[in-house]
C-alpha positions as CSV (number, residue, x, y, z in Angstrom):
1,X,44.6,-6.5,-7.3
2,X,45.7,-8.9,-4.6
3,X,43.6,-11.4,-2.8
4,X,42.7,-9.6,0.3
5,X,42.1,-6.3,-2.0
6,X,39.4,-8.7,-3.3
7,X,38.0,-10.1,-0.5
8,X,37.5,-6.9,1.2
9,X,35.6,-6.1,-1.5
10,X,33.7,-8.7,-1.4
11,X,32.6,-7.9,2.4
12,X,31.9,-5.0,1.1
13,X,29.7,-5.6,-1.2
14,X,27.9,-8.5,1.1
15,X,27.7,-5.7,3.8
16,X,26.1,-3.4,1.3
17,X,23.3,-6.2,0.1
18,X,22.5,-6.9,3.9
19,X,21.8,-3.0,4.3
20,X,20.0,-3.2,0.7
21,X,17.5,-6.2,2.3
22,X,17.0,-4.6,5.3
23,X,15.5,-0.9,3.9
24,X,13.5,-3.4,1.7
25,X,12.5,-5.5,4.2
26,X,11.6,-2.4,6.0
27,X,9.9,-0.9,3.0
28,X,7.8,-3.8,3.3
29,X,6.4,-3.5,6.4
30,X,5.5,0.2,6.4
31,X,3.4,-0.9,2.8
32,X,2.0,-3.5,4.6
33,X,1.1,-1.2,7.6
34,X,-0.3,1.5,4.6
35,X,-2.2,-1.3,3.0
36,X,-0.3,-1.1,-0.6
37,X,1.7,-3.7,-2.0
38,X,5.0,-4.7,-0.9
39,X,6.5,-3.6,-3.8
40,X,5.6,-0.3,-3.4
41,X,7.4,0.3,-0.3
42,X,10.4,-1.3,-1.5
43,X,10.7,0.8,-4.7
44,X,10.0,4.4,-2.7
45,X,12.9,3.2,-0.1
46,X,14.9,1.8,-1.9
47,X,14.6,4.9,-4.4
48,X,15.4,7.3,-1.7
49,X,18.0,5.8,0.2
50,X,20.6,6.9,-2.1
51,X,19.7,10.3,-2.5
52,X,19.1,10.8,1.3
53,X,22.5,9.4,2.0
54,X,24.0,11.2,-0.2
55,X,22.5,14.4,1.0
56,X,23.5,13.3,4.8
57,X,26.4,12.7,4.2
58,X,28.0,15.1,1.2
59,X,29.7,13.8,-1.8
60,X,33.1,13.0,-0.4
61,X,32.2,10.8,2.5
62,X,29.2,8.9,0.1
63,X,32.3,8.4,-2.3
64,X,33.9,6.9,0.4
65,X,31.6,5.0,1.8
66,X,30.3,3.6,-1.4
67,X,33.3,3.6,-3.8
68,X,32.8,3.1,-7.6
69,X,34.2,-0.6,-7.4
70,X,31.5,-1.4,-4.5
71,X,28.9,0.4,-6.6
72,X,29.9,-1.3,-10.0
73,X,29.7,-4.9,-8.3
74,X,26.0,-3.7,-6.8
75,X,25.1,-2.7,-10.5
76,X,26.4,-6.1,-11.6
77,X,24.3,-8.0,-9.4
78,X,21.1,-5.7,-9.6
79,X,21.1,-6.6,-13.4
80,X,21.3,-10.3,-12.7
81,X,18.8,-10.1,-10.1
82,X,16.7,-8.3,-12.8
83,X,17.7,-10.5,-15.4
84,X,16.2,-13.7,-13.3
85,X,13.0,-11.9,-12.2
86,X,12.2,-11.2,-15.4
87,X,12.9,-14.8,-17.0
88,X,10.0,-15.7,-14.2
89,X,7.9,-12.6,-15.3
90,X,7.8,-13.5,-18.9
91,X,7.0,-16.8,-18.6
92,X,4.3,-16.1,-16.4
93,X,3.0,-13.6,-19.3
94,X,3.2,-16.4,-21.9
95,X,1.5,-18.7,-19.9
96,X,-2.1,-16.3,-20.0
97,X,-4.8,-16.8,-17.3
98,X,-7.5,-18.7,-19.3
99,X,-10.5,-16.1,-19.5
100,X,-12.9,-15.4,-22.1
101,X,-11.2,-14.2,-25.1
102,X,-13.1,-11.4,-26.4
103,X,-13.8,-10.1,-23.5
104,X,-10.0,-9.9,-22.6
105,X,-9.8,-8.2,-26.0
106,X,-11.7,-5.4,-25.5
107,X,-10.1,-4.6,-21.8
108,X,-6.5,-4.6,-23.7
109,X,-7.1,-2.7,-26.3
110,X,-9.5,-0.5,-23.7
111,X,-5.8,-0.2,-22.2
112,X,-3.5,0.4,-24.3
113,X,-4.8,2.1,-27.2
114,X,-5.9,5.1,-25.5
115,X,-2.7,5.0,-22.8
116,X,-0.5,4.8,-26.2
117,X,-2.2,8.0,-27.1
118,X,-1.8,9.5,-24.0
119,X,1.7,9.4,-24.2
120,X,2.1,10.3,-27.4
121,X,0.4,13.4,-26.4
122,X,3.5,13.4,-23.5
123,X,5.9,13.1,-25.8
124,X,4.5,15.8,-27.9
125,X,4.2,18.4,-24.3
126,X,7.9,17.4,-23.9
127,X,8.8,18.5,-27.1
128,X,6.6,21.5,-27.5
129,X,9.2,22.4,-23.2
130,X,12.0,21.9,-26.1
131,X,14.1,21.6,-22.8
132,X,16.9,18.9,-24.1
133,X,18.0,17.8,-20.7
134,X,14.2,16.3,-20.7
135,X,14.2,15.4,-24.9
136,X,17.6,14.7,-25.2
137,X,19.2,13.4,-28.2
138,X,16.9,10.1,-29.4
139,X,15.8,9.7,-32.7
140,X,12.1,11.1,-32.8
141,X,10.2,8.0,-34.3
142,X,12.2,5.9,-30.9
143,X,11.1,8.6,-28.3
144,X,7.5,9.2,-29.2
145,X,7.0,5.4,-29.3
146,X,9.1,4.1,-26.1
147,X,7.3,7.5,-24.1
148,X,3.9,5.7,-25.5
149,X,4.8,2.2,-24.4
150,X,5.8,3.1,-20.7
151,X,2.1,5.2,-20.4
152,X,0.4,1.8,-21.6
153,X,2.0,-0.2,-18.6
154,X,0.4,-1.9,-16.5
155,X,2.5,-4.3,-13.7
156,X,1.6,-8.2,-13.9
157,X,3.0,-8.9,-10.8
158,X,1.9,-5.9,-8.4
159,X,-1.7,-6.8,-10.0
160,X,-1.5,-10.3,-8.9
161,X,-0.5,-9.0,-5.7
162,X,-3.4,-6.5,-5.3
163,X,-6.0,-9.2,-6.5
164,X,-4.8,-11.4,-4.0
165,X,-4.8,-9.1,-1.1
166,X,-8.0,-7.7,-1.6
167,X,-9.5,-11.2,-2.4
168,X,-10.1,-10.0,-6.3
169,X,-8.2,-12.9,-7.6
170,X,-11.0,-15.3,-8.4
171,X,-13.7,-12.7,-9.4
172,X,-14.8,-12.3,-13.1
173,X,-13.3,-8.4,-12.5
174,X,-9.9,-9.5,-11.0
175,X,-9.2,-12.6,-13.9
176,X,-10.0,-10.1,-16.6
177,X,-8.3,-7.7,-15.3
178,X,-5.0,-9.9,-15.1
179,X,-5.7,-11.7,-18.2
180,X,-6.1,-8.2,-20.0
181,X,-2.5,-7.2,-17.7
182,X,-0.6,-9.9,-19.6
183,X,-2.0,-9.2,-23.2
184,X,-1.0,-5.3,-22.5
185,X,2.7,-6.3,-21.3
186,X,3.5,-8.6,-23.6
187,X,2.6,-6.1,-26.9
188,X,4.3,-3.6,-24.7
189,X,7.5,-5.5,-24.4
190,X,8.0,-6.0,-28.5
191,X,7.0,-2.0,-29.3
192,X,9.8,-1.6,-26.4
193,X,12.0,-4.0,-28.3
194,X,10.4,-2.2,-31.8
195,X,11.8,1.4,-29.8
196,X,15.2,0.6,-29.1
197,X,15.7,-0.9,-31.9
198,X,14.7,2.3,-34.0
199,X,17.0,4.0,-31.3
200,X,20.1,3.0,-33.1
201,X,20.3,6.3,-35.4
202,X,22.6,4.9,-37.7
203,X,22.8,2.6,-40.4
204,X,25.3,0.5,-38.0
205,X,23.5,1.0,-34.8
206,X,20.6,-0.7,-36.6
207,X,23.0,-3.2,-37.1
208,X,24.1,-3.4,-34.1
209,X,20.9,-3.8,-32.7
210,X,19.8,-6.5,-35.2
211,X,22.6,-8.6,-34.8
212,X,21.8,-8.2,-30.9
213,X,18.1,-8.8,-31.4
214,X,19.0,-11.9,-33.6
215,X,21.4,-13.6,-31.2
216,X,18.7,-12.9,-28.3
217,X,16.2,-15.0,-30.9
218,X,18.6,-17.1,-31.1
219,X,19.4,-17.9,-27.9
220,X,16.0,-17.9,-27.0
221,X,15.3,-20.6,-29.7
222,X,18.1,-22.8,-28.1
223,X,16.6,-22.6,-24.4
224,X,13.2,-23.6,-26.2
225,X,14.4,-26.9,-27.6
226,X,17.0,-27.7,-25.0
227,X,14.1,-27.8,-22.9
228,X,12.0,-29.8,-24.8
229,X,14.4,-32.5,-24.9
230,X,12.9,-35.5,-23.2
231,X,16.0,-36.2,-21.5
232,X,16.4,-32.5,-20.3
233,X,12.5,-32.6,-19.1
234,X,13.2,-35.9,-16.7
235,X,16.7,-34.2,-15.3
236,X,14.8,-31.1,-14.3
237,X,12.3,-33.3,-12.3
238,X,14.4,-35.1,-10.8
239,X,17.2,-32.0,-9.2
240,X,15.4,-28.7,-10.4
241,X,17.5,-26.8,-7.8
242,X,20.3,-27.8,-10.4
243,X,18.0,-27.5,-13.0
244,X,17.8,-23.6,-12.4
245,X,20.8,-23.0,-12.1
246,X,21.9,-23.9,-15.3
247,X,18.5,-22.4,-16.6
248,X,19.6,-18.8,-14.7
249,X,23.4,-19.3,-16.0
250,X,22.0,-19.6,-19.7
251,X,19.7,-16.9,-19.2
252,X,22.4,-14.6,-17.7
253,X,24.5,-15.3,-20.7
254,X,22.1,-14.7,-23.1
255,X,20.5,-11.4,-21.6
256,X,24.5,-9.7,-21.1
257,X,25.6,-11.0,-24.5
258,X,22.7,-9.2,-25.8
259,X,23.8,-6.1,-23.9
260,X,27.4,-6.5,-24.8
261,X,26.3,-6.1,-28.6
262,X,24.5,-2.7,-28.1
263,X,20.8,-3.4,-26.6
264,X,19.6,-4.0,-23.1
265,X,20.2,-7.2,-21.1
266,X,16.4,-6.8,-20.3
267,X,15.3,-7.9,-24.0
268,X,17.5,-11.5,-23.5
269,X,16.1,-12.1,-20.3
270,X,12.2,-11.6,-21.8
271,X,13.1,-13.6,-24.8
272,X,14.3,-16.3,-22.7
273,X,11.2,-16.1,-20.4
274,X,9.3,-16.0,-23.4
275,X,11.2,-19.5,-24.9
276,X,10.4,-21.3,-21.7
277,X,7.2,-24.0,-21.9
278,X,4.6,-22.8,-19.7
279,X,1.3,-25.1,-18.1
280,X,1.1,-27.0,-15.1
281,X,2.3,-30.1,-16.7
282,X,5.7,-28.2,-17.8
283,X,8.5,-30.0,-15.6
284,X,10.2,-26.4,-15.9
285,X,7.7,-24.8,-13.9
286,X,9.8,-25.5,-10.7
287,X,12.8,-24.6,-11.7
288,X,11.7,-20.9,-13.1
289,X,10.3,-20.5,-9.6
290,X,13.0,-21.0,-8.0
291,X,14.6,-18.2,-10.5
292,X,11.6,-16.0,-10.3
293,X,12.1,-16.1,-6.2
294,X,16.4,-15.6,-6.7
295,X,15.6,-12.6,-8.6
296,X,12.8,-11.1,-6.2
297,X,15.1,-11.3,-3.8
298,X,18.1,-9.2,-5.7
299,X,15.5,-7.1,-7.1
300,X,15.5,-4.4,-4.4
301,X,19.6,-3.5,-5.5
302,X,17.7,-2.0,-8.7
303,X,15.6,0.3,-7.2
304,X,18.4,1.4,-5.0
305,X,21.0,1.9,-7.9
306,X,18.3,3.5,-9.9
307,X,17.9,6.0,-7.0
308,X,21.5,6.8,-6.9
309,X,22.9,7.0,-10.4
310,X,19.1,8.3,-11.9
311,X,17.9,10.6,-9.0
312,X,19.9,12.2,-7.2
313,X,20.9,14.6,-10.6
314,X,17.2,14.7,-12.0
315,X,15.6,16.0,-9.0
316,X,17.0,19.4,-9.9
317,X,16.2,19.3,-13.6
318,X,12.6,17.6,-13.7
319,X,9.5,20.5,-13.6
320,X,6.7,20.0,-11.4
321,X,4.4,20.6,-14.5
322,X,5.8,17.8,-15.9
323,X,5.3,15.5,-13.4
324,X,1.5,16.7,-13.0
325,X,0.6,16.2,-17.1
326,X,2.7,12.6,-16.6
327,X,0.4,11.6,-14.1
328,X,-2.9,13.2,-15.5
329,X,-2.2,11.5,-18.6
330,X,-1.0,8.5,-17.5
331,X,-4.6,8.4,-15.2
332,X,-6.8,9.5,-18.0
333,X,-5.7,7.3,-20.8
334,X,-5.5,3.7,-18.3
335,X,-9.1,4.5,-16.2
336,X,-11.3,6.1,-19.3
337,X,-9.7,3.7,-21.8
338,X,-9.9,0.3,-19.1
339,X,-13.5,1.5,-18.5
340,X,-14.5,2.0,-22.1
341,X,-13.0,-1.5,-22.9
342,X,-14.7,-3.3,-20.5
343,X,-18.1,-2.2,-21.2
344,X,-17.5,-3.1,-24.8
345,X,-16.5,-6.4,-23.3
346,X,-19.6,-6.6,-21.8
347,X,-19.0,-6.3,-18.1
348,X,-21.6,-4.9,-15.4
349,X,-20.6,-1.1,-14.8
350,X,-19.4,-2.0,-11.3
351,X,-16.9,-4.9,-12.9
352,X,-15.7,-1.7,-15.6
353,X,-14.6,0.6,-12.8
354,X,-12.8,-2.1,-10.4
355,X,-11.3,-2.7,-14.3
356,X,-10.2,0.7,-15.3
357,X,-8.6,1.0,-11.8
358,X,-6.7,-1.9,-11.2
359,X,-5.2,-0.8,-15.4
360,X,-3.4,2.0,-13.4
361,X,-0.8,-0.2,-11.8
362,X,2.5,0.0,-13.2
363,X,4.5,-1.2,-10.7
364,X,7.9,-2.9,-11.2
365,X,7.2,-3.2,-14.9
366,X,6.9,0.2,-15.4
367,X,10.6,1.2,-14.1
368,X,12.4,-1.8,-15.9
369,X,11.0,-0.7,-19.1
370,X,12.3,2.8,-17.7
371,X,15.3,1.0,-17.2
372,X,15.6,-0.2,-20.7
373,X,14.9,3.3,-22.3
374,X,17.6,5.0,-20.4
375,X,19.9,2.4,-20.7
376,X,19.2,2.9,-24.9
377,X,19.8,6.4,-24.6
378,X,16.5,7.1,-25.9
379,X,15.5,8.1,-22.3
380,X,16.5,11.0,-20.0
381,X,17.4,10.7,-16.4
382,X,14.4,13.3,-15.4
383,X,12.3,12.0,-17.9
384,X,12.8,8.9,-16.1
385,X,12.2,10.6,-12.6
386,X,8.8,12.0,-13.9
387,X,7.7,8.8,-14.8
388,X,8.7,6.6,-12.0
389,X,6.8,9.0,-9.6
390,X,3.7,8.6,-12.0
391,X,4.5,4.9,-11.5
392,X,4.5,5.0,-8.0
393,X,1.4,7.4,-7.8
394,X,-1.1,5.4,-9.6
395,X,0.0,1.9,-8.5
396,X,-0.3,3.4,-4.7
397,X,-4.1,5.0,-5.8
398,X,-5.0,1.6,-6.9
399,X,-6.0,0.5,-3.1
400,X,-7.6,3.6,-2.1
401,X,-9.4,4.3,-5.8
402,X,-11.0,0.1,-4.7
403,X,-11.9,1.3,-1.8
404,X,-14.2,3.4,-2.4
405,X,-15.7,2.0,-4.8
406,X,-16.3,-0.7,-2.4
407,X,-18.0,1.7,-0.2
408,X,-19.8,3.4,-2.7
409,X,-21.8,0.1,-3.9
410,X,-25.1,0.4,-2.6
411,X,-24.8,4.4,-3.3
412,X,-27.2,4.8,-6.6
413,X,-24.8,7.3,-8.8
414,X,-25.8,9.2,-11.8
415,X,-24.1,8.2,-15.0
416,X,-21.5,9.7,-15.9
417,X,-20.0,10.8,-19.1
418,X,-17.4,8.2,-19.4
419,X,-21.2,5.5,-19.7
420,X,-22.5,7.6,-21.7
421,X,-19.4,7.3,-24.3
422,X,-19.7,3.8,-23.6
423,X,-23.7,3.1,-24.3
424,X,-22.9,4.8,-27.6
425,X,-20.1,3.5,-28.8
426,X,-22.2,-0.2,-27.7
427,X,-25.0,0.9,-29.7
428,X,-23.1,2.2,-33.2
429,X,-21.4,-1.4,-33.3
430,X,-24.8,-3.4,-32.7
């Protein structure tokens, strides 16, 4: 390839970022103008845009327009984008909120346990379709538990947002609720791990997959002490820009090493979030901003290369019955389970349903651990579809489902048989 084959590649690809930005930017806005988080509007957009293109313009001119070199380079930089938000997002999940303990407890397990169950009974409706464009070809024990872990989601980051739009953030509802976010996502990220790594299917794909999983340890041990280093801690404070730089390099190298030896670059970036010291006093809390904000920013080329190599095939194969017992699942297990745990927590039965509701948001989380399990194999591409619209439809709902309640407070409402579950269950373990 010469050098202006390259650079017009290049253009290319800068040309098709700017577009990328804008449909996010303009995602945005019309979820600002809807009252849901940002993020919403950017995933639905930037999910479509590939699909409606393509079925605008036809095959031949898409191909054209978007060529598989241009489309490679966006994939390339959609995982580093992804790679640096989520260095960000799991050192924001080790670093906790600071709430009472027990009471953060009882709302996890409230919301997980049951969700886990919940999509172990999905896994079992998909099996029971026996439709192995939807099943495909996993290894059972890898499919039933990676369906279960992307039912229990619930999105750290499109929480924080929701809190802080509504003005939940410093209410006893809104800091359990986040503090309860972060226990569920981090357990949720090592049974994901746990998942693909039973996804191997083979005494050398297990291998594989521990020799990756041990080099991302690895790596993620060496970011952890490097850091530490006194001489390392005073360099960051003094040029952090350079700081995260090198911090993002590392992490990229780390996170598509890992990928390189059979699992997803998504497990070395959480590791190396993970490794990171977290606490105000940290002088790396800077510098994984700045990373955090890099990767927010490339974020949006994920959702549009999931719409156009995911989508655009699944929409044909998905059911519509599938989509409906994904989201009446997924709803069921986070707002009776979130409910049930708070009351065992010991919060007010106004606190408990602001809880159970605000569990339902899933977010951005939800479609990287998506990501992961199609990028394993252990996912299918309408599987995927299925669950990305349950995604979208209970994060949206999250708004509304507060609003009401809002409205409803000074309505006197009969108890219903969610309380009464709870009063019992609070009694039997007096």
């Amino acid at each position: 390839m010469d050098f202006l084959q390259l650079l017009g590649r290049a253009g290319h690809l800068v040309a098709l970022l700017a577009v990328v930005l804008l449909l996010a930017r303009t995602g945005r806005a019309a979820a600002r103008r809807l009252r849901q988080p940002e993020v919403i509007g950017e995933i639905v957009v930037g999910l479509l845009a590939g699909p409606a293109v393509l079925h605008l313009l036809g095959r031949d001119t898409f191909d054209a327009v978007l060529p598989g070199t241009v489309l490679d380079a966006l994939k390339l930089v959609a995982k580093a984008g992804l790679v640096l938000f989520l260095v960000g997002l799991a050192h924001e999940l080790r670093a906790g909120s600071g709430v009472d303990r027990r009471s953060t407890l009882w709302v996890a397990a409230g919301a997980l346990v049951p969700p886990l169950a919940a999509g172990t009974l999905l896994a079992g409706f998909v099996l029971l379709q026996d439709d192995p464009a939807v099943r495909g070809d996993a290894p059972l024990p890898a499919f039933v538990l990676l369906v279960a872990v992307t039912m229990s989601i619930t999105a750290v980051p499109v929480l924080a947002r929701i809190l802080a739009d509504r003005g939940l953030s410093a209410t006893p509802a809104g800091r359990l609720a986040l503090a309860a976010a972060v226990a569920i996502d981090s357990v949720g990220w090592l049974l994901c791990m746990l998942a693909i790594g039973l996804g191997s299917g083979s005494a050398t794909g297990f291998l594989h997959a521990v020799l990756a999983l041990g080099f991302g340890a690895a790596g993620a041990l060496a970011v952890r002490y490097g850091v530490r280093v006194p001489v390392a801690g005073r360099a960051c404070a003094r040029r952090p820009r350079t700081a995260a730089a090198v911090l993002g390099a590392v992490a990229l190298a780390v996170a598509l090493t890992v990928e390189h030896l059979g699992m997803t670059a998504i497990l070395g970036a959480v590791l190396v979030g993970f490794a990171i010291p977290a606490g105000g006093d940290s002088p790396w809390e800077p510098a994984v901003a700045r990373l955090t904000r890099a990767g927010r920013a490339l974020v949006p080329a994920f959702f549009v290369v999931t719409g156009i190599t995911v989508l655009n095939e699944a929409f044909s194969q998905v059911s519509w019955a599938l989509i409906a017992v994904t989201v009446v699942l997924a709803s069921a297990g986070k707002g009776i389970g979130g409910y049930l745990g708070a009351r065992l927590g010991g919060q007010p039965r106004g606190d408990s349903r602001r809880i159970a509701v605000l569990m339902n948001a899933r977010g951005l989380t939800e479609l990287i651990v998506l990501q992961a399990g199609l990028s394993a194999g252990i996912l299918t591409a309408p599987l995927v579809l299925a669950l990305t619209l349950m995604a979208v439809a209970t994060t949206a709902a999250t708004g509304p489902l507060l609003g009401l309640l809002d409205r409803g407070k000074s309505t006197p409402e009969p108890a219903p048989a969610v309380e009464l579950v709870a009063a019992a269950t609070e009694s039997s373990t007096r």
